[in-house]
mmCIF entry with sequence, helices, sheets and N, C-alpha, C, O atoms, coordinates in Angstrom:
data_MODEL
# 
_entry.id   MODEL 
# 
_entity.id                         1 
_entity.type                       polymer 
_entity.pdbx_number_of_molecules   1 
# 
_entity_poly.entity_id                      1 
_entity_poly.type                           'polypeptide(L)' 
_entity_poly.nstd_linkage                   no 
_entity_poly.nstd_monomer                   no 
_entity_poly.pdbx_seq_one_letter_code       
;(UNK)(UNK)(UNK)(UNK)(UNK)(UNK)(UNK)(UNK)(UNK)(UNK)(UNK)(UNK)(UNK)(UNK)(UNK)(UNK)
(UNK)(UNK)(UNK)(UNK)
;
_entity_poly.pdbx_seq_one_letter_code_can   XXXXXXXXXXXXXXXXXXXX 
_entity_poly.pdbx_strand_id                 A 
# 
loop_
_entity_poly_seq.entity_id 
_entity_poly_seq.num 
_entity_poly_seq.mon_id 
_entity_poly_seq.hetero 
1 1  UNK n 
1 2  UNK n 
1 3  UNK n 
1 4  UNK n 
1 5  UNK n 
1 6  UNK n 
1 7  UNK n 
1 8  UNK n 
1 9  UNK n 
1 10 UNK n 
1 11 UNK n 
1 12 UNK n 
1 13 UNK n 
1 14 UNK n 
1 15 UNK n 
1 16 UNK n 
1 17 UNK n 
1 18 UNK n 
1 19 UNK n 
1 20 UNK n 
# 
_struct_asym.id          A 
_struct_asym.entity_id   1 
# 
loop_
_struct_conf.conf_type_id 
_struct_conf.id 
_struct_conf.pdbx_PDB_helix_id 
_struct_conf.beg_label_comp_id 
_struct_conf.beg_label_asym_id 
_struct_conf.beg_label_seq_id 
_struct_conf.pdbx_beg_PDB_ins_code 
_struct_conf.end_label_comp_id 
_struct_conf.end_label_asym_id 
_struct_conf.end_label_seq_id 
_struct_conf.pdbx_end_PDB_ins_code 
_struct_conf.beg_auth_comp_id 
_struct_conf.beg_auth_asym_id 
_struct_conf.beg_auth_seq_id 
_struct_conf.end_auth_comp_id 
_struct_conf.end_auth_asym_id 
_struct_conf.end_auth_seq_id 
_struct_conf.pdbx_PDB_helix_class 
_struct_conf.details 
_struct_conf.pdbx_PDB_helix_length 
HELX_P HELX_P1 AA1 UNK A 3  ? UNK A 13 ? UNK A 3  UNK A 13 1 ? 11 
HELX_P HELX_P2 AA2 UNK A 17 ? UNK A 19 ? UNK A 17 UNK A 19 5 ? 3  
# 
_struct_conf_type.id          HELX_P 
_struct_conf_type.criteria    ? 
_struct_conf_type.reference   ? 
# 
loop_
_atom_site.group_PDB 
_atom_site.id 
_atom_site.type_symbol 
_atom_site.label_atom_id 
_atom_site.label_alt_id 
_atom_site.label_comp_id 
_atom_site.label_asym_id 
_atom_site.label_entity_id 
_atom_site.label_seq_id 
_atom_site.pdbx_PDB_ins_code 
_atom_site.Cartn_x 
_atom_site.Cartn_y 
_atom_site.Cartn_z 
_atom_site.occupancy 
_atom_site.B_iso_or_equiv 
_atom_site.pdbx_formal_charge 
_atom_site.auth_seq_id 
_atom_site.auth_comp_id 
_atom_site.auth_asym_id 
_atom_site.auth_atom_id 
_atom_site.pdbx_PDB_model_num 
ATOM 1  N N  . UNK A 1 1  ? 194.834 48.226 172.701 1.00 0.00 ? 1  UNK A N  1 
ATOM 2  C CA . UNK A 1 1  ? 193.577 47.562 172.304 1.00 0.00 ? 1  UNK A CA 1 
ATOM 3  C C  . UNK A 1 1  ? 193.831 46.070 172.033 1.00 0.00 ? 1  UNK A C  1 
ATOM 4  O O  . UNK A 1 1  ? 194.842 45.595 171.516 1.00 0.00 ? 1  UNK A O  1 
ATOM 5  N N  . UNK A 1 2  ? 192.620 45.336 172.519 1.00 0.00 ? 2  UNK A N  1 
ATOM 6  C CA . UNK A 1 2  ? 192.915 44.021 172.038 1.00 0.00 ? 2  UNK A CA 1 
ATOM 7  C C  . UNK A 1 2  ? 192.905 43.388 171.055 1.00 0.00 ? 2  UNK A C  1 
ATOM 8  O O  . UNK A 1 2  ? 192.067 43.909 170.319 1.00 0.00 ? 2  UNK A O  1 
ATOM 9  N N  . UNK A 1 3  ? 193.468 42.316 170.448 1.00 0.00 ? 3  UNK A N  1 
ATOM 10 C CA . UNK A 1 3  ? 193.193 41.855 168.985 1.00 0.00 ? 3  UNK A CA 1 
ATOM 11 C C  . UNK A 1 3  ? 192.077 41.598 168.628 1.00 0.00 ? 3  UNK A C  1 
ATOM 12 O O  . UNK A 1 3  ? 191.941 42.014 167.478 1.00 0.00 ? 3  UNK A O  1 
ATOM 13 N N  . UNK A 1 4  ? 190.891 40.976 169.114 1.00 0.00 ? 4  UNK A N  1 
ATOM 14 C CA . UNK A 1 4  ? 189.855 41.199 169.305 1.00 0.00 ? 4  UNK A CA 1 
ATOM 15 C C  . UNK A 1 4  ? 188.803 42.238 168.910 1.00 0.00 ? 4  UNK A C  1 
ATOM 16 O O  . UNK A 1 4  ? 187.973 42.211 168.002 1.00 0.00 ? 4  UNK A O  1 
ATOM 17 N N  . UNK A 1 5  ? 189.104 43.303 169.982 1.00 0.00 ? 5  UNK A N  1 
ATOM 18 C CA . UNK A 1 5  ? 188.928 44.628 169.269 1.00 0.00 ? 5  UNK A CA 1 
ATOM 19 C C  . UNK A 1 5  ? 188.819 45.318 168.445 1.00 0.00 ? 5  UNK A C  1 
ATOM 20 O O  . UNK A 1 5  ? 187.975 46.035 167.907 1.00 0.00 ? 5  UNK A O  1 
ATOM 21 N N  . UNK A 1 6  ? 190.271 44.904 168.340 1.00 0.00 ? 6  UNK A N  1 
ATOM 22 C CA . UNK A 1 6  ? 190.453 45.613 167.008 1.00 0.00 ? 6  UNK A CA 1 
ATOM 23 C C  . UNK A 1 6  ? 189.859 45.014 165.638 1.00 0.00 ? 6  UNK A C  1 
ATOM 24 O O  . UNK A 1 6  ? 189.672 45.732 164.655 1.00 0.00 ? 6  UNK A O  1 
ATOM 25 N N  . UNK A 1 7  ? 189.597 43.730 165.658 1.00 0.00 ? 7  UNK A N  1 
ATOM 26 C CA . UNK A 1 7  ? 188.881 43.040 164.606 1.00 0.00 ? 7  UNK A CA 1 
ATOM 27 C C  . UNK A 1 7  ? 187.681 43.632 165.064 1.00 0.00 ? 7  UNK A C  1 
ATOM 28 O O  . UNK A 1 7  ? 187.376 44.277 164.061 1.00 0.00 ? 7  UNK A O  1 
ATOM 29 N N  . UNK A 1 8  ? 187.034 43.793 165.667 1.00 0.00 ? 8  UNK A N  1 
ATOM 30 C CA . UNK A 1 8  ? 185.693 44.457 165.658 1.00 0.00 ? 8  UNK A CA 1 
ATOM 31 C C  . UNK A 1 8  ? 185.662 45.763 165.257 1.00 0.00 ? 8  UNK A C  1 
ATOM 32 O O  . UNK A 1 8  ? 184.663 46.139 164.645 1.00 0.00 ? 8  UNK A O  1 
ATOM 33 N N  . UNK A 1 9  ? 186.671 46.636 165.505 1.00 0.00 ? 9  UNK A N  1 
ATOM 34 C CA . UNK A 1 9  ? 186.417 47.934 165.147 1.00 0.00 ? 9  UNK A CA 1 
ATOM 35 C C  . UNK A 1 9  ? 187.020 47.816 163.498 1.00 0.00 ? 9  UNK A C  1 
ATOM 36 O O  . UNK A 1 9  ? 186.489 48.476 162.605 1.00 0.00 ? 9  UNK A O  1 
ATOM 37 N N  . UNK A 1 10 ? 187.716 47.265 163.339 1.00 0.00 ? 10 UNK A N  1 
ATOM 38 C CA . UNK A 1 10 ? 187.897 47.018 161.780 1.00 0.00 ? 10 UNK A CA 1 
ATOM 39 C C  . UNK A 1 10 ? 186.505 46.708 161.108 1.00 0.00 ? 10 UNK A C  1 
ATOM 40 O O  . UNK A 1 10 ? 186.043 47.560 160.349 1.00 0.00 ? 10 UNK A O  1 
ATOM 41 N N  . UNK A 1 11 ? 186.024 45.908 161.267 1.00 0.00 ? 11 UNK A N  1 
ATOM 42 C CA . UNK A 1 11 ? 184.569 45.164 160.757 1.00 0.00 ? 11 UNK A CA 1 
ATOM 43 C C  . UNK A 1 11 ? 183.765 46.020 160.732 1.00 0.00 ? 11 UNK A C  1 
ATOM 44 O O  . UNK A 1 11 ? 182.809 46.128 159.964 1.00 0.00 ? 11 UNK A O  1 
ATOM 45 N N  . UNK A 1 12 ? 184.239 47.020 161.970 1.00 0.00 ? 12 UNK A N  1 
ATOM 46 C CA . UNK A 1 12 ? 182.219 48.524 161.897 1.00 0.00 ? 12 UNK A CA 1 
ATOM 47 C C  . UNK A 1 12 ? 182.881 49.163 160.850 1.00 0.00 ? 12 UNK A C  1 
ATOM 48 O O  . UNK A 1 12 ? 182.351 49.376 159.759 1.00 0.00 ? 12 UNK A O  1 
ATOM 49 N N  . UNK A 1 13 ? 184.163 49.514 161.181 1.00 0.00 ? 13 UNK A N  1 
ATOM 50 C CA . UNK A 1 13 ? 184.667 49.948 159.907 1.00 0.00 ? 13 UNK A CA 1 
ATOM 51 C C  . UNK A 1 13 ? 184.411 49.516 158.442 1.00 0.00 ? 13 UNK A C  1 
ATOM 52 O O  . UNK A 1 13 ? 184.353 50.448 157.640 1.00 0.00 ? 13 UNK A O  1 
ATOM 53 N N  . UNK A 1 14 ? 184.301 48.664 158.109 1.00 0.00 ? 14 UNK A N  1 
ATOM 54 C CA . UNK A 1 14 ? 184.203 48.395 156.840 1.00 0.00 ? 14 UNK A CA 1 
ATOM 55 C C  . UNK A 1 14 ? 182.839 47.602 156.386 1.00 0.00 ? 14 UNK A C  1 
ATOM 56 O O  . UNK A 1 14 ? 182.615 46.865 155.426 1.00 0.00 ? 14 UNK A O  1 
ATOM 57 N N  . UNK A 1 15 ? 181.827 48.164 157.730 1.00 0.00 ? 15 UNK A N  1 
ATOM 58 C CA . UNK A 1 15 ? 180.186 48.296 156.810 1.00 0.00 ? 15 UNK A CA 1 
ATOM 59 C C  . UNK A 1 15 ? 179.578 46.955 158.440 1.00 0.00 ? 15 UNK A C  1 
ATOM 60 O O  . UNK A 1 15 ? 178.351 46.954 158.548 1.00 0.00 ? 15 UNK A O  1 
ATOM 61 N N  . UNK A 1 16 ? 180.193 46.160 159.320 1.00 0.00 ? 16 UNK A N  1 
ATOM 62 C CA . UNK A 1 16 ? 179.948 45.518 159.744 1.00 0.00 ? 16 UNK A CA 1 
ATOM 63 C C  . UNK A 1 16 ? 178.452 44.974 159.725 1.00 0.00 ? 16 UNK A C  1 
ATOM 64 O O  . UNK A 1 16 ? 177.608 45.037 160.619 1.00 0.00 ? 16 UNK A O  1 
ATOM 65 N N  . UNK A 1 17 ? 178.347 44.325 158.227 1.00 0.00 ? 17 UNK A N  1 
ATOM 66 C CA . UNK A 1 17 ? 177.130 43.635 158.201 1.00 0.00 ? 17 UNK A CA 1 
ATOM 67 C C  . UNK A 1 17 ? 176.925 42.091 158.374 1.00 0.00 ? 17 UNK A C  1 
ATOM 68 O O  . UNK A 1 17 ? 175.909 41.460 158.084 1.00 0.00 ? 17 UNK A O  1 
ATOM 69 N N  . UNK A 1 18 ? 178.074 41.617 158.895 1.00 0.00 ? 18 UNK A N  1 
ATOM 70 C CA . UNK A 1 18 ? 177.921 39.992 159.484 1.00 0.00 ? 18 UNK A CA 1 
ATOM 71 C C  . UNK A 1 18 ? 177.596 40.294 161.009 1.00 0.00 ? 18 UNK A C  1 
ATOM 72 O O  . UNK A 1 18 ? 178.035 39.313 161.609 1.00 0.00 ? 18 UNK A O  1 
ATOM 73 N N  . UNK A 1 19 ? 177.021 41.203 161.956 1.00 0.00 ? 19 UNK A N  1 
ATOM 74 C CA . UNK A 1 19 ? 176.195 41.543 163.076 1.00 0.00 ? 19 UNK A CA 1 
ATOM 75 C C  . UNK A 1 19 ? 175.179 42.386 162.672 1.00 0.00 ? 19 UNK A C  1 
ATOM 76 O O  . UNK A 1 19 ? 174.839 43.186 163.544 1.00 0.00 ? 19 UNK A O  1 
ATOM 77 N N  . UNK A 1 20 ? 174.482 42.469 161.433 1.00 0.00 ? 20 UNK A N  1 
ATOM 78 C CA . UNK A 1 20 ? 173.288 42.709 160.842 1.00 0.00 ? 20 UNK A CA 1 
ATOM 79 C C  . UNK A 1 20 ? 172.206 41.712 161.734 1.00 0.00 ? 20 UNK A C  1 
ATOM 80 O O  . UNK A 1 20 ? 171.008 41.691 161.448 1.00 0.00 ? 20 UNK A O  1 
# 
């Protein structure tokens, strides 16, 4: 996975409400 990615799937992970 890309680093990228993975910062995104971290972020849904942890409520991703800065793409609210």
């Amino acid at each position: 996975m890309t680093p990228d990615g993975k910062q995104m799937l971290k972020n849904f992970i942890q409520g991703g409400n800065d793409h609210d």
